[in-house]
C-alpha positions in Angstrom: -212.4 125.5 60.0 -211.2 125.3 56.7 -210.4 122.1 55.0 -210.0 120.5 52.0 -212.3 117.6 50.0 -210.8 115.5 47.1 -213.2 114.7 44.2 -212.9 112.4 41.1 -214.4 114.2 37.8 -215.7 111.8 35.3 -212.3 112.0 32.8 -210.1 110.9 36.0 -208.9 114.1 36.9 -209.0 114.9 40.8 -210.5 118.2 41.8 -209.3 120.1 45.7 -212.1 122.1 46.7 -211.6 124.3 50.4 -214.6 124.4 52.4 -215.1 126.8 55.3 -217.9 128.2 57.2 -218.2 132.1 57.0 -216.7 133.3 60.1 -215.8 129.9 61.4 -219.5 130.3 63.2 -221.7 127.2 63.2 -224.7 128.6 61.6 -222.2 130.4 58.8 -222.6 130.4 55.3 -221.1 127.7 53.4 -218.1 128.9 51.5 -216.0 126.6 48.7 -213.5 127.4 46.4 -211.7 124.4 43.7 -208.8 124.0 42.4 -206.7 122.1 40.2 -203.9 121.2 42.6 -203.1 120.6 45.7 -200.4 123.1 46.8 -202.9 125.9 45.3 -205.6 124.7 47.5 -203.4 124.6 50.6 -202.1 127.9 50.0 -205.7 129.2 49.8 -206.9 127.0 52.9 -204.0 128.6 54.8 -205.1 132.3 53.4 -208.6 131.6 54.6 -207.9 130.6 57.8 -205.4 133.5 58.6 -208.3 135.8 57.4 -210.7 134.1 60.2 -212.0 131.8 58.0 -213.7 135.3 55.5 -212.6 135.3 51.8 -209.3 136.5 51.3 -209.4 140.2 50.7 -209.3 140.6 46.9 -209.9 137.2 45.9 -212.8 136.9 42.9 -214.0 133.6 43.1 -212.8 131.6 40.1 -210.4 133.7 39.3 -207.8 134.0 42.1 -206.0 137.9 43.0 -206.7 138.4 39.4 -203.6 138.3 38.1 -204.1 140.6 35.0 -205.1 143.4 38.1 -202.0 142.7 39.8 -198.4 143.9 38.0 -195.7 141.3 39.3 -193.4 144.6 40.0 -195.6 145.4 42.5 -196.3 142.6 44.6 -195.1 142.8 47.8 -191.7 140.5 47.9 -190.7 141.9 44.5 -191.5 145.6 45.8 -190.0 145.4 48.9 -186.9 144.0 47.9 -186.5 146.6 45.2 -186.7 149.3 47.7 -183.7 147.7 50.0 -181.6 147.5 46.7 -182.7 151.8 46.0 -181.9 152.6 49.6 -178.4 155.0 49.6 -175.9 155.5 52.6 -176.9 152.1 54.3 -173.8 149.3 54.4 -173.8 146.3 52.8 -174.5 144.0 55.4 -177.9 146.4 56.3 -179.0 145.8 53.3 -178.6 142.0 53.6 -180.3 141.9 57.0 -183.3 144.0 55.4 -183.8 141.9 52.4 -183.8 139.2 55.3 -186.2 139.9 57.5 -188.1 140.7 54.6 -188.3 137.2 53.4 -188.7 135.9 57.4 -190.8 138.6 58.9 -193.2 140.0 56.1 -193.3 137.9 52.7 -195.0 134.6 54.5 -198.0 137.3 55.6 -198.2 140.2 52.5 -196.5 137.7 50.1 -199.3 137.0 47.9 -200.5 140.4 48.0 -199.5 143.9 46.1 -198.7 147.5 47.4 -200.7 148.8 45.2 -204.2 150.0 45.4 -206.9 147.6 43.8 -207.7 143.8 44.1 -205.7 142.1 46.6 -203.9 145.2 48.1 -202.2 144.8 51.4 -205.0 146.3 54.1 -204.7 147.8 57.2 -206.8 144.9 59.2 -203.5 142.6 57.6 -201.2 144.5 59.1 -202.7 144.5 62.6 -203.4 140.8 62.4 -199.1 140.8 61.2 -198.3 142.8 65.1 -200.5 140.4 66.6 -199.2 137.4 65.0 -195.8 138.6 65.9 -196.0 139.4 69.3 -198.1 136.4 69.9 -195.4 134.0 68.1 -198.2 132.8 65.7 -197.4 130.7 62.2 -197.6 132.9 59.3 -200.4 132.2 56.6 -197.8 131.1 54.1 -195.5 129.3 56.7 -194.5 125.8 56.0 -196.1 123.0 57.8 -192.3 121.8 59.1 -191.7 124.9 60.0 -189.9 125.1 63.3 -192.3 127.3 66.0 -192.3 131.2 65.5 -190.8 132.8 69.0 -192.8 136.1 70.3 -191.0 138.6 69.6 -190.5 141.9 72.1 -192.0 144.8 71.4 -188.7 146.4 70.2 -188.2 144.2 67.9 -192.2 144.8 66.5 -191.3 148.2 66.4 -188.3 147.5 64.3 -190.3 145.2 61.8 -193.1 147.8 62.0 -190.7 150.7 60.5 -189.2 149.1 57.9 -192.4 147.7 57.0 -194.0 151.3 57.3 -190.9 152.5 54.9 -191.6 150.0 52.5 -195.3 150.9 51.6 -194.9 154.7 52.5 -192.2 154.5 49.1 -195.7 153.3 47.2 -197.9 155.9 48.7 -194.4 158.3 47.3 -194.0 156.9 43.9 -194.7 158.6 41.0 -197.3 157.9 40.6 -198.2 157.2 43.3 -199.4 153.4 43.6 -201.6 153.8 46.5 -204.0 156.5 48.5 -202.4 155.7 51.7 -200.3 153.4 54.1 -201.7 150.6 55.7 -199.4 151.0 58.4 -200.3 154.3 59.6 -201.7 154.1 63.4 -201.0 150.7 64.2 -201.1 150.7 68.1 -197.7 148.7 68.6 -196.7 146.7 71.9 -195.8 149.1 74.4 -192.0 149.3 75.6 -192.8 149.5 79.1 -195.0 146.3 79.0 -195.9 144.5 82.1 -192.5 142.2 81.7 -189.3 144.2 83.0 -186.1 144.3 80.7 -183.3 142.1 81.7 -180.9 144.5 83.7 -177.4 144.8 82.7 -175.2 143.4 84.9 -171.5 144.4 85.4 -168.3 143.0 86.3 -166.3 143.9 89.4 -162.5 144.5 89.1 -161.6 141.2 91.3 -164.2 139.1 88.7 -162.8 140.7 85.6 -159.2 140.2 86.6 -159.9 136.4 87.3 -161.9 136.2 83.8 -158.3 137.5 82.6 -156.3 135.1 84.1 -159.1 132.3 82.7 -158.0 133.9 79.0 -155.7 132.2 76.6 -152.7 133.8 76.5 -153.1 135.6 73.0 -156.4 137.0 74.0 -155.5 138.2 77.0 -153.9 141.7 75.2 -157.6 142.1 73.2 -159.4 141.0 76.1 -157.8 144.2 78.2 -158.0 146.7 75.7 -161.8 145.9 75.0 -162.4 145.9 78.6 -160.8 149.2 79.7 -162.0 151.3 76.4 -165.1 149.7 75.7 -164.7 149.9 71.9 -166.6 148.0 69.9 -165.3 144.4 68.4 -164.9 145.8 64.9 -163.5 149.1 66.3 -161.0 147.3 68.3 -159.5 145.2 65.9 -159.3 147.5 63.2 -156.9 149.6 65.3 -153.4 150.7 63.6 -150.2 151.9 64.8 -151.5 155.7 63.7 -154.4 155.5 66.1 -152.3 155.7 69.1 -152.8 159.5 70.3 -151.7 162.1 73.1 -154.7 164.1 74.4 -153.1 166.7 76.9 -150.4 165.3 77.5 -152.2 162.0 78.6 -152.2 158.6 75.9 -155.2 158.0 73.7 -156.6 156.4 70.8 -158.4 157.6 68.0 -160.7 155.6 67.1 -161.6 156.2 63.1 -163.0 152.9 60.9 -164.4 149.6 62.1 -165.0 146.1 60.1 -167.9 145.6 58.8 -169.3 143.0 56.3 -170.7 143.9 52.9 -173.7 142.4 51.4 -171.8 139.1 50.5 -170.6 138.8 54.1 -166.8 139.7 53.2 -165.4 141.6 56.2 -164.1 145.2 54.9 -163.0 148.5 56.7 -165.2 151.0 57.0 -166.1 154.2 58.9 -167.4 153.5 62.8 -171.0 152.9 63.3 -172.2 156.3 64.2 -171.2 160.3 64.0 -170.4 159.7 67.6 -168.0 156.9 67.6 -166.0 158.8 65.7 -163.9 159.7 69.2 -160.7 160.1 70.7 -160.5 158.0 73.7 -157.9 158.6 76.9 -156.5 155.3 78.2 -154.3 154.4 80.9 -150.5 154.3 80.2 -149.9 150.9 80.9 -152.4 150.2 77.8 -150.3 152.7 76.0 -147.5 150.9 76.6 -149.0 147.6 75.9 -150.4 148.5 72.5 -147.0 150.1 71.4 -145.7 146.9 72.2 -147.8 145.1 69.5 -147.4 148.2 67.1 -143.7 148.4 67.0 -142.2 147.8 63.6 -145.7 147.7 61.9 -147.0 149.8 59.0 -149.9 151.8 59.7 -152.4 150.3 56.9 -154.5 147.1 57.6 -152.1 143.8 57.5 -153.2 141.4 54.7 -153.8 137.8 55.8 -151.7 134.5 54.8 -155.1 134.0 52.8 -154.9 137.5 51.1 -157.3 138.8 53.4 -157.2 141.8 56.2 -155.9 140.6 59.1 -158.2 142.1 62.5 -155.8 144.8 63.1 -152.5 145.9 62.4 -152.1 146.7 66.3 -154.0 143.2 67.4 -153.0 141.1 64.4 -153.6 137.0 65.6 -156.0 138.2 68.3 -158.3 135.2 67.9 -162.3 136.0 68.0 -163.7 134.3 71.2 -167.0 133.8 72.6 -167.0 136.6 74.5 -167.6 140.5 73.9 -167.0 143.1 76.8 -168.5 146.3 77.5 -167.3 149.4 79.5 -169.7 151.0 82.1 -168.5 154.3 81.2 -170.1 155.9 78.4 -168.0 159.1 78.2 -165.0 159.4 75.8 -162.3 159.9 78.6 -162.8 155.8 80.1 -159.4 155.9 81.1 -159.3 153.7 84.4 -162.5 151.5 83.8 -162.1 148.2 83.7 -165.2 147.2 85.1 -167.2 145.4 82.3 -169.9 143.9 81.7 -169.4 139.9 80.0 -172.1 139.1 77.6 -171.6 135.2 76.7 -172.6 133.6 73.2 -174.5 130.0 73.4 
């Protein structure tokens, strides 16, 4: 395994050489690189050792990635984070939680790399040892030493990493010109769905445990509680309701559900349109939510309340609904949920 050997030079300077076996075999070639400093030689201990204890691809001995070879543009933190900041009709706070699990997920495994084609290019043998690493729950190459311990991650979520990874070098193998022949990602074998653990099943309220869940509610969640519970909207769709979003449909009361709050890329709550095409929808409700909801819209103006701070309230309709621990569900996926009630309860730590 590689390590690293501290030696004096005449003039008092201290030289860190790594020293590995090829292959990590017994009988393997001896291997040694030096270096100046410490932190250099760690970094390269770490690379070595994540490459099963083989040369880093693209390293020249002596010389490092070649930095001359490698335009700082195209390295694969600076790359991939200029491509989140190019994407168009993505929110704010997607492109925050991109440029996130960018720095988490991919940049401690392809950050000292580059996209494009030449020395130290990202390879397709790194990106299977990445979906391995992941799904085993394995340190990165370039994680800390205090790092707290990865957690294996499911194979949706490797699938999730996967694609925006895929995304990221496919824009090189796009750009003009192009920076590379191909992407590294294409056929990776990814963790199956259907894997030998089963998902956890979703697990619904009755009426009789959902009406004593109500009566557990403080009193000014209690109107929030039942709206979310009977229409299954969405948090952000259900406090960004207004006085204009309550509806007839046949005769029978509705809401129209037509902007949610999101968060832009600061994390400032704004209103937007709903998350999807789909939840763009009228829903039918019963009429003693009707009434309830009239209740709390009477004598309010139809756009968004601003805040003693300055900022929007939740809702004109459910103004000084407080945001609990809880979020609820419907079981009924159709638009016309008029009667359910039955929810599932999803609790947060």
């Amino acid at each position: 395994m590689a390590y690293i050997e501290t030696k004096e030079r005449r003039g008092g300077d201290t030289t860190f050489v790594v020293r590995w076996r090829s292959a990590g075999a017994r009988n393997g070639k001896r291997e040694s690189e030096s270096f100046d400093d410490l932190p250099s030689a760690e970094k390269f201990r770490d690379l070595v050792k994540a490459h099963g204890e083989h040369w880093p691809p693209g390293w020249t001995r002596g010389h490092g990635f070649v930095a001359d070879r490698r335009r700082k543009e195209t390295m694969f933190e600076p790359f991939a984070l200029a491509y989140v900041d190019r994407l168009t009709g993505i929110q704010g706070d997607t492109r925050s939680k991109y440029k996130t699990r960018i720095r988490a997920n991919m940049t401690p495994w392809f950050g000292p790399y580059s996209v494009e084609d030449g020395e130290g290019t990202i390879l397709r043998e790194m990106v299977q040892d990445w979906v391995n690493d992941l799904e085993a729950g394995r340190p990165a190459p370039l994680d800390p030493s205090d790092r707290k311990p990865r957690t294996k991650y499911r194979p949706k979520t490797i699938q999730n990493e996967h694609g925006l990874l895929f995304s990221i070098l496919q824009s090189a193998v796009d750009a003009e010109p192009s920076l590379r022949a191909s992407n590294p990602c294409g056929k990776t074998r990814l963790p199956r769905l259907d894997g030998a653990e089963d998902e956890e099943e979703m697990v619904f309220l009755e009426r009789e445990e959902w009406a004593w869940i109500y009566e557990c509610l403080s009193d000014d969640a209690k109107d929030l509680g039942e709206a979310i519970a009977e229409t299954g909207f969405r948090w952000g769709e259900a406090t960004a309701l207004q006085p204009r979003d309550l509806r007839r449909r046949n005769g029978r009361p509705a809401i129209r559900v037509q902007r949610a709050w999101k968060k832009d890329e600061d994390g400032k709550s704004i209103l937007g349109a709903p998350k999807t095409r789909k939840a763009r929808r009228t829903v039918v409700i019963t009429h003693k939510l009707d009434r309830m909801l009239r209740r709390r819209a009477k004598g309010l103006a139809s756009p968004a309340l601003k805040g003693a701070s300055g900022t929007p309230a939740h809702s004109a309709v459910c103004a000084g609904c407080p945001r609990s621990n809880w979020r609820l569900r419907s079981t009924d996926s159709s638009s016309d949920r008029a009667s359910t009630t039955s929810a599932t309860l999803m609790l947060r730590g």
